[in-house]
N, C-alpha and C positions, 0 to 999 in steps of 0.2 A: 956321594950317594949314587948309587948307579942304576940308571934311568931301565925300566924296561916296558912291555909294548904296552900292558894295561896303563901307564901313562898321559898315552895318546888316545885311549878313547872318550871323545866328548862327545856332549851333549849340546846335536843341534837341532833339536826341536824336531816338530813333525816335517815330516814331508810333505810339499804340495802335490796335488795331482799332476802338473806338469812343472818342465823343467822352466818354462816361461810363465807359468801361474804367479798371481801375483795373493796377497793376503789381504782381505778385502776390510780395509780400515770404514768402509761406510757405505751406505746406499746412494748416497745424494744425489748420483750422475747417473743411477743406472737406469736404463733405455735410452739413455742421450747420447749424443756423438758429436766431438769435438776433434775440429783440425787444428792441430798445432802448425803454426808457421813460423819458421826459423830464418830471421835473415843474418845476413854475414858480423856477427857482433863477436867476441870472445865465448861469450856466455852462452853461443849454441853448444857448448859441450856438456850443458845443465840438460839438454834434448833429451835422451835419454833416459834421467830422473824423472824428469817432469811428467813424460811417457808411462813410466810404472806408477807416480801418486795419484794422475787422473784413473788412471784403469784402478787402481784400489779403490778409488771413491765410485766405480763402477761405469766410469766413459768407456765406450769404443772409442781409440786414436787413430786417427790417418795424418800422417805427418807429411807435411811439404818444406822444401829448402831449398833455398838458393845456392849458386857456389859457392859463393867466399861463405858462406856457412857451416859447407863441408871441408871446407879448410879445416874446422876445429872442433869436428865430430864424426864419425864414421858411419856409413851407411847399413853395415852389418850390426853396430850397435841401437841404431835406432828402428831397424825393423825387428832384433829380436825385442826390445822392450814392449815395440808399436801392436805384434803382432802383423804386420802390415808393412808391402814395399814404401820406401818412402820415393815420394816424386820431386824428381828434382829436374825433369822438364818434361814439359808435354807434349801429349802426341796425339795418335785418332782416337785414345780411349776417352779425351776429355773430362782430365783427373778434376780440372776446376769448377766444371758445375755438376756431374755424376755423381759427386760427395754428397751434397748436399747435407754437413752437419748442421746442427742443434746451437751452436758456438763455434766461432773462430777465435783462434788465441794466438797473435804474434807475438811470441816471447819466445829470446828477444828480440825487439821492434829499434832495429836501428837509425841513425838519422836521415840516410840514404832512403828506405824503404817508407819509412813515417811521411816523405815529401814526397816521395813518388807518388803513392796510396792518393797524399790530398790533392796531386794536381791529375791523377786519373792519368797517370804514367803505367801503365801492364807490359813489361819486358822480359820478365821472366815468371816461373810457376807459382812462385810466392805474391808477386804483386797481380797476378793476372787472376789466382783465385781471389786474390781480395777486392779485386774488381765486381768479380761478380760476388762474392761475399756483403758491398754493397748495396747489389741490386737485392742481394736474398734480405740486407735487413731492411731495405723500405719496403719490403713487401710486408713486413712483419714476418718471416721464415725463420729468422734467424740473429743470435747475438755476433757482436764484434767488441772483443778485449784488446788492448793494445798495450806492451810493458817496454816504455822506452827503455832502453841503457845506451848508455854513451859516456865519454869525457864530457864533464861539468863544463866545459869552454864552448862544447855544441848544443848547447841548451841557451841557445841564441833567440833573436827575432825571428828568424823565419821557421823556425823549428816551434817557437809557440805558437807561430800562427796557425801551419798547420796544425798543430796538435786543436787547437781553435777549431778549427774548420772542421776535423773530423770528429769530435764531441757536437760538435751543432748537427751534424748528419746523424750522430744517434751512435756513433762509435760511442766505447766506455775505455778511457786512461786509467789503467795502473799506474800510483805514484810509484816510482821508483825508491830500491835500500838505499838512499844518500848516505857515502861513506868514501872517503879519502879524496874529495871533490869530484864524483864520480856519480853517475845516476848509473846503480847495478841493480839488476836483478834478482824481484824478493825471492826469500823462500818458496820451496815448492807448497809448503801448505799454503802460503799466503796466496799465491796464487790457485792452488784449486778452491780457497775458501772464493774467491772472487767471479771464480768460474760458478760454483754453486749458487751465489746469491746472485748474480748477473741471470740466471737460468729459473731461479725461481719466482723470482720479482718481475719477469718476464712474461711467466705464465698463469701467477695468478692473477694477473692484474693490478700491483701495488707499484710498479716501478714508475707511475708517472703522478704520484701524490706525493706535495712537495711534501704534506704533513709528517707522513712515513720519512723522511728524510731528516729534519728537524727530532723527531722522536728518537732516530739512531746518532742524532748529531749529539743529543744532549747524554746518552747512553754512553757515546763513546769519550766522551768529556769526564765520566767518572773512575776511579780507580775500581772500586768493586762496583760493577753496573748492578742493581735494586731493578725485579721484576716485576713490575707493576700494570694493573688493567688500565688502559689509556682510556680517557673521557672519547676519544673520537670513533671508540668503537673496539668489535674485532676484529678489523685488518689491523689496526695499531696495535693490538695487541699480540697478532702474530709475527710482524714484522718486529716486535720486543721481544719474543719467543725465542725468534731465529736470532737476532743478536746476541742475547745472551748464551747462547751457547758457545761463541766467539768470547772468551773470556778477556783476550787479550788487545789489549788497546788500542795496537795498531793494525787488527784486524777489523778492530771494528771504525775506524775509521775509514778503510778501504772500502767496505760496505756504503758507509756514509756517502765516499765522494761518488761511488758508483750509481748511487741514488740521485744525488745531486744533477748527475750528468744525466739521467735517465730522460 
């Protein structure tokens, strides 16, 4: 059969307005602004992705990296997804407190950076905004998400302590995809679901009621979660709202442990 050029004409959909537009899968994030923080892991080369799912659910990204980070993703790539230079060291423009987002997200959050972070080690752009990253969440200014990945052999003692120590300061851990004795890096949804509820539970005021936490614990425990008016009112209730929309079970557990830590 002998191919000719109507063949090759396909159908790919509409066009965006721009060539770096992204298709905007939800509102959830929009007016908030989230730094992504990438330290030297494998899985900075998910940077990238991760950059375009937040901007669909409607963040502004300003992306920070370390070098062994840029070992294993390119800086052309992540400012076209980021819209935005990425910093990968600082200068007089003082990229680490002039941000000022809405949310910090280290993913990935290596074991090297995880222990610097707890003992208030700032050596380079990654750990020195999250110094002040810190200071911005005791003020209440701002969230801190942290997504370990590592080889399962460094998910040692002193790796949980600090993980320890920065959940009691008010940081929130993402459990890690446990898969081939490895702590990797969940999905991108997984992680902007985590960024959205970390941000919402933030500002309405529900993140620090154990009961909300208990109510998605027992949500998340069900195969089909049942939506139902909670005895304790309508923050329970909302906080049942916003779960169930999270159909999936290991989403909603991430919520759960995020509340936990709150």
């Amino acid at each position: 059969m002998t191919a000719t050029a109507d063949d090759f004409r396909w159908d790919l959909g509409t066009a965006l307005p721009g060539d770096r537009a992204v298709r905007a899968a939800a509102h959830a994030l929009a007016g908030k602004t989230v730094a992504l923080l990438l330290s030297g892991g494998i899985a900075a080369y998910r940077g990238p992705g991760l950059c375009r799912a937040l901007r669909a659910a409607g963040a502004r990204v300003f992306v920070f990296a370390t070098p062994t980070a840029m070992q294993f993703v390119t800086a052309g790539a992540l400012e076209w997804t980021a819209l935005s230079p990425v910093v990968t060291a600082l200068d007089g423009r003082a990229q680490h407190v002039e941000t000022q987002p809405d949310l910090y997200l280290l993913a990935p959050a290596t074991y090297s950076t995880i222990n610097k972070l707890a003992h208030g080690i700032a050596d380079n752009a990654v750990t020195t905004t999250l110094a002040s990253a810190l200071g911005q969440l005791e003020a209440g200014r701002a969230k801190i998400l942290i997504a370990p990945t590592m080889h399962g052999s460094m998910v040692n003692a002193i790796l949980r302590q600090s993980l320890a120590k920065l959940a009691n300061l008010g940081c929130a851990i993402v459990p890690p995809r446990g898969e081939d004795g490895k702590a990797k890096l969940p999905d991108d949804a997984e992680l902007v679901a985590a960024v959205v509820h970390a941000l919402q539970f933030a500002y309405n005021g529900l993140s620090n009621r154990r009961r909300d936490f208990l109510v998605l614990a027992r949500l998340a425990g069900q195969r089909q979660p049942q939506l139902r008016s909670s005895r304790a009112g309508r923050g329970h209730e909302q906080v049942a709202r916003t779960a169930h929309r999270f159909q999936d079970v290991r989403r909603l557990q991430i919520v759960a442990e995020l509340l936990a830590q709150a």
